[in-house]
C-alpha positions in Angstrom: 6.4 28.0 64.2 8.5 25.8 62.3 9.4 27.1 58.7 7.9 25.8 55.8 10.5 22.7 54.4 11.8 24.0 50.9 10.8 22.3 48.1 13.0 20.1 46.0 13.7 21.8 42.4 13.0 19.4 39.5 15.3 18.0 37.8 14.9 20.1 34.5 15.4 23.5 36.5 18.1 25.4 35.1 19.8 25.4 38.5 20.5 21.5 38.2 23.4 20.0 36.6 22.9 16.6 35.8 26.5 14.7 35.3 26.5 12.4 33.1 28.4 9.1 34.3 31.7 8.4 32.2 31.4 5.8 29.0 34.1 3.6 28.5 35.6 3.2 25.2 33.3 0.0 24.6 30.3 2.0 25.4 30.9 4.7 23.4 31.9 2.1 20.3 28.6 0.9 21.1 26.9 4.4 20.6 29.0 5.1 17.6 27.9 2.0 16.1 23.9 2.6 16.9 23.8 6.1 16.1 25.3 5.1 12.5 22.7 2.6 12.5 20.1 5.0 12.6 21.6 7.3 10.0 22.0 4.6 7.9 19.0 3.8 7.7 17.5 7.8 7.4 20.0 8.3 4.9 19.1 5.7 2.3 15.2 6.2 3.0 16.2 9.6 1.9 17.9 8.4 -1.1 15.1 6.1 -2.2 12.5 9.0 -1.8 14.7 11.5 -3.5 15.4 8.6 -6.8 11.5 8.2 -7.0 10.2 11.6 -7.5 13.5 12.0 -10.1 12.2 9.6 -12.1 8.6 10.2 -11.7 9.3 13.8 -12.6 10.1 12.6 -15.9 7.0 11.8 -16.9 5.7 15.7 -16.9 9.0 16.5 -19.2 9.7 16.6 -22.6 11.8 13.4 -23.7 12.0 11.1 -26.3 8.7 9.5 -26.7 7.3 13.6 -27.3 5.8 16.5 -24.9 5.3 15.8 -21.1 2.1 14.0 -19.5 0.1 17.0 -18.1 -0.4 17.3 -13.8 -4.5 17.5 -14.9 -4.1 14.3 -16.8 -1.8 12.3 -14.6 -4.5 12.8 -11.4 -7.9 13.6 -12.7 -8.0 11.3 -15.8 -9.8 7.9 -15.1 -7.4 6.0 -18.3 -5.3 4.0 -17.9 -4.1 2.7 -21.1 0.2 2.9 -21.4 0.5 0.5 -24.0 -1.7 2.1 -26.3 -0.7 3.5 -29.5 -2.0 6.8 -28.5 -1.2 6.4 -24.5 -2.7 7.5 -21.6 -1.9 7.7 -18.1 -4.7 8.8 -15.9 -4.1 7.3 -12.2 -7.7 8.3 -10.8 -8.7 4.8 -11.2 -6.0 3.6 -10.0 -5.9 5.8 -6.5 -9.8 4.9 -6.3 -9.8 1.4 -6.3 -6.6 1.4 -3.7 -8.9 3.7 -1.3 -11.7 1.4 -1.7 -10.3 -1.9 -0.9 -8.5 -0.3 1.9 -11.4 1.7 3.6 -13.9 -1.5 3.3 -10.9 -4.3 4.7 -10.3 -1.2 7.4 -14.1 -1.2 8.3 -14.4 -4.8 8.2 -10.9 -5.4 10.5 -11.6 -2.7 12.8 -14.5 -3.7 14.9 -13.0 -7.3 14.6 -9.5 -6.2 15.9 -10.5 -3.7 18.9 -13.2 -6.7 19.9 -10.3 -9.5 20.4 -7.6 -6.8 21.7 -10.0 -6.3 24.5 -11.5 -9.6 25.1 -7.0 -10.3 25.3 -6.5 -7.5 27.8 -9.8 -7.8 29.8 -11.7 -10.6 30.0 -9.6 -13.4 28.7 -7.5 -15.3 31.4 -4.0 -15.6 31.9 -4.2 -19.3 30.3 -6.1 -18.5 27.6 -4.5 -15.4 26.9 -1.2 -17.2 27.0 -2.1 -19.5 24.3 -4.7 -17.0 21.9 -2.2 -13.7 21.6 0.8 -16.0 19.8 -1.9 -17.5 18.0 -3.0 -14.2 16.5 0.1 -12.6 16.1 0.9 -16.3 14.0 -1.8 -15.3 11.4 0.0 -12.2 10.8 3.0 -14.3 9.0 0.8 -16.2 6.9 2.1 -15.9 3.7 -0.3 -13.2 1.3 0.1 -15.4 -2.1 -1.2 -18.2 0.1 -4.5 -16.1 1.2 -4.6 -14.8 -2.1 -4.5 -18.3 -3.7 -7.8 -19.0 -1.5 -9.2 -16.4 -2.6 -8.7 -17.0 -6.1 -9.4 -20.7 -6.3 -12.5 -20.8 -3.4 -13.6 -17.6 -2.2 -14.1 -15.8 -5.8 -16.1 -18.7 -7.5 -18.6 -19.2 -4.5 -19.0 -15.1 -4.6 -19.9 -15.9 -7.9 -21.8 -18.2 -7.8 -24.2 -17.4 -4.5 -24.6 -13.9 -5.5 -24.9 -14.5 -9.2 -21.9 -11.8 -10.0 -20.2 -11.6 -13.8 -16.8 -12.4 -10.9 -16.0 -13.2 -7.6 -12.7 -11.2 -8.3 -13.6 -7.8 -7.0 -13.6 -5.4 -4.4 -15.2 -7.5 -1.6 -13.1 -10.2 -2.1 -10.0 -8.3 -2.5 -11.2 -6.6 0.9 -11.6 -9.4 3.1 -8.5 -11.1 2.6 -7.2 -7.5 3.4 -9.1 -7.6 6.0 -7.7 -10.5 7.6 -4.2 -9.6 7.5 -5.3 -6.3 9.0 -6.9 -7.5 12.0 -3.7 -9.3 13.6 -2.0 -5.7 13.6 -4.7 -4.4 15.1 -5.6 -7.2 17.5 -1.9 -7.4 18.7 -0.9 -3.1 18.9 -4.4 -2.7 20.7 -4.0 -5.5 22.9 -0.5 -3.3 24.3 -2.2 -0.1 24.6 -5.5 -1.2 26.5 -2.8 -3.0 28.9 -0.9 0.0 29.3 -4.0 1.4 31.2 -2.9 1.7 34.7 -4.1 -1.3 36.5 -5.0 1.6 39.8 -7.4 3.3 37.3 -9.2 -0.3 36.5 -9.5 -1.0 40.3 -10.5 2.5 41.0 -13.6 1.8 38.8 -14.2 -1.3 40.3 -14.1 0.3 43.7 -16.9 2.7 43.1 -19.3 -0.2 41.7 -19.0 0.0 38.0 -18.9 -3.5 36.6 -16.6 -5.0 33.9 -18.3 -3.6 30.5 -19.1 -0.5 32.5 -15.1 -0.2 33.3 -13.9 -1.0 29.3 -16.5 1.1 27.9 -15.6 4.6 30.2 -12.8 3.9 31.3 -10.1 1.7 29.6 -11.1 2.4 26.4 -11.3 6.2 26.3 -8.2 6.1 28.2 -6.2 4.1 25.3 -8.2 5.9 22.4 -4.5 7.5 21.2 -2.8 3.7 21.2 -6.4 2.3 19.6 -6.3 4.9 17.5 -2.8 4.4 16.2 -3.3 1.0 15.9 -6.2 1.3 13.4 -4.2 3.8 11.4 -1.2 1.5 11.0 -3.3 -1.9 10.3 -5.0 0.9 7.5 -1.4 1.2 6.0 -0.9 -2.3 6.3 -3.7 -2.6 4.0 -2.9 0.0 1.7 0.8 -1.3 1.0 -0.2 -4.6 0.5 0.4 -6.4 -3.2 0.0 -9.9 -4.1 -3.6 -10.2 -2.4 -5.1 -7.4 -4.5 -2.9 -8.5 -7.5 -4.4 -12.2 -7.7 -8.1 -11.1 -6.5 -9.0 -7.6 -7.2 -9.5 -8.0 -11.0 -7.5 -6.5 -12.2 -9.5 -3.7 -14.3 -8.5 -0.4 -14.4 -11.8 1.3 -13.7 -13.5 3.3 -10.8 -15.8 1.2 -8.5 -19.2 1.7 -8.3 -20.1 -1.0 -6.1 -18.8 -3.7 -3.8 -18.8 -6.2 -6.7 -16.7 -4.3 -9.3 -13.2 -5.6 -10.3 -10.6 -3.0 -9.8 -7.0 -2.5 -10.1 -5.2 -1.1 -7.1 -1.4 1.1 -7.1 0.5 -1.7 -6.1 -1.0 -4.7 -8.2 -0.5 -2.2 -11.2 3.4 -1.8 -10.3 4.1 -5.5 -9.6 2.4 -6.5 -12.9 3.7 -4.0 -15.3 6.9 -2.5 -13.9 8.7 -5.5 -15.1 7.5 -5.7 -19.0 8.3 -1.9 -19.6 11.1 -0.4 -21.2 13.5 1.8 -19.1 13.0 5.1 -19.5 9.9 5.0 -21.2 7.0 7.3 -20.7 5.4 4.0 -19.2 8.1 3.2 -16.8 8.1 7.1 -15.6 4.2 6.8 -15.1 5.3 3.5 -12.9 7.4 5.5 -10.6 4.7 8.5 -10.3 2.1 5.8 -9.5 4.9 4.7 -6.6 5.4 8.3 -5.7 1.2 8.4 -5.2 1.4 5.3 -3.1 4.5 6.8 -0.8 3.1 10.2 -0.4 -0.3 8.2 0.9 1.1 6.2 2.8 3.2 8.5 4.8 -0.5 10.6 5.1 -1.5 8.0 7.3 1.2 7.7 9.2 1.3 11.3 9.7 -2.9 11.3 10.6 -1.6 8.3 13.1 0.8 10.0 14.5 -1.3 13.6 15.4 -4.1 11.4 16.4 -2.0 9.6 19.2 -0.1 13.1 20.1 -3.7 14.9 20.7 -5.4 11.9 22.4 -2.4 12.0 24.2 -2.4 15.5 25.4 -6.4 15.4 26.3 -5.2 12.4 28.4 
């Protein structure tokens, strides 16, 4: 009998040494140049992060204006009243009506955005799908003072007057307009990872007799759940950061929604409209850049959530 034919080692054993091939001094000023690049840019996020919570801290310390703001106040109070004689600087309401814009637009965008990324990837054809994804990833650069001029001057006084509401400038409205910036994120990052699915697995399904919805629905779809999933996640932070939109429709009352129809005043309308009337250093223009370090620290949640999701999707793949 013949023996057995040895099997190749991978290329990761600790046998193998892999030689690297030679860079020329170009190359290598090439590398330099990228890798500073990339520090750069780590290095000054870091700097911007570590300047925010500096001067957010200030507003639990002693200074001039008297004693600190307490941690208890700051995120449980629903007040928001900094220019008051006797302040306050309760960010519940604020935090509340960010989340609720956000989740309704994400609701709204989602089923739109996974619906078009897979009619793109699967059904479409290739001259339609040549001429509908640029289309969609166009309505992403539409400018947001433009969508939130519509929604000022058409969208909020039909609300009003079709459903008989005090305003049309509330959480709905503010929420659709989110919603459709949203959806081009999520139209355009699913789109990539439902054609990522190996095109063997897709005729594999057709082999055996499943037909097209049968295929998307157990096949393609739980396949990219970690790319879908990401792509929801980011088109959510997408809404969250968002300003101008929520600044010109939302309200712009500091209170807690209790419905659809209530006027609210997100994080990042409150900075864009106040952070340029207050006084530097001021107890107000602390409570600006705690209300910033809010927004960062939820913002980086969903990344993080976006993130795991993909890596644990990923892995069950």
């Amino acid at each position: 009998m013949k023996d057995a034919p040895e099997k190749t080692p991978p290329l990761d054993s600790p046998g193998i040494i892999r030689l690297q091939p030679k860079l020329s001094r170009a190359e290598r000023g090439v590398k330099f140049f990228f890798l500073l690049c990339a520090v750069s840019a780590l290095g000054s996020m870091f700097l911007i992060m570590i300047f925010l919570f500096m001067e957010a801290g200030g507003l639990f310390f002693s200074g001039d204006e008297g004693a600190g703001v307490g941690l208890k106040e700051f995120f449980l109070s629903l007040d928001w009243y900094p220019t008051y004689p006797d302040p306050s600087f309760g960010s519940l309401a604020l935090v509340l009506g960010s989340l609720s814009v956000t989740l309704v637009s994400i609701l709204l965008a989602t089923p739109f955005g996974i619906g078009l990324a897979i009619y793109l990837s699967s059904v479409a054809g290739p001259r339609v799908r040549e001429w509908l994804k640029p289309a969609v990833e166009l309505l992403a650069s539409i400018p947001s003072v433009i969508l939130g001029f519509v929604g000022m001057v058409a969208v909020a006084p039909f609300m009003q007057n079709v459903l008989n509401l005090p305003t049309g400038l509330n959480v709905l409205n503010a929420s659709l307009f989110l919603a459709i910036m949203a959806t081009p994120t999520i139209a355009s990052l699913g789109d990539d990872a439902l054609s990522a699915v190996s095109q063997a697995v897709t005729d594999g399904s057709y082999a055996l007799g499943a037909t097209r919805w049968e295929t998307i629905s157990r096949v393609i779809l739980p396949a990219s759940l970690s790319g879908l999933s990401t792509a929801v996640i980011l088109g959510l932070g997408r809404a969250l950061g968002e300003t101008i939109v929520v600044l010109m429709v939302a309200g712009g009352a500091a209170q807690a929604p209790h419905s659809l129809f209530d006027p609210v005043r997100p994080l990042t309308s409150t900075l864009a409209a106040e952070m340029g009337e207050t006084a530097i250093g001021s107890r107000h223009y602390h409570a600006l850049f705690a209300l910033g370090a809010v927004l960062f620290v939820l913002t980086l949640a969903f990344n993080l959530l976006a993130f795991y999701l993909a890596r644990r999707w990923r892995e069950k793949s």
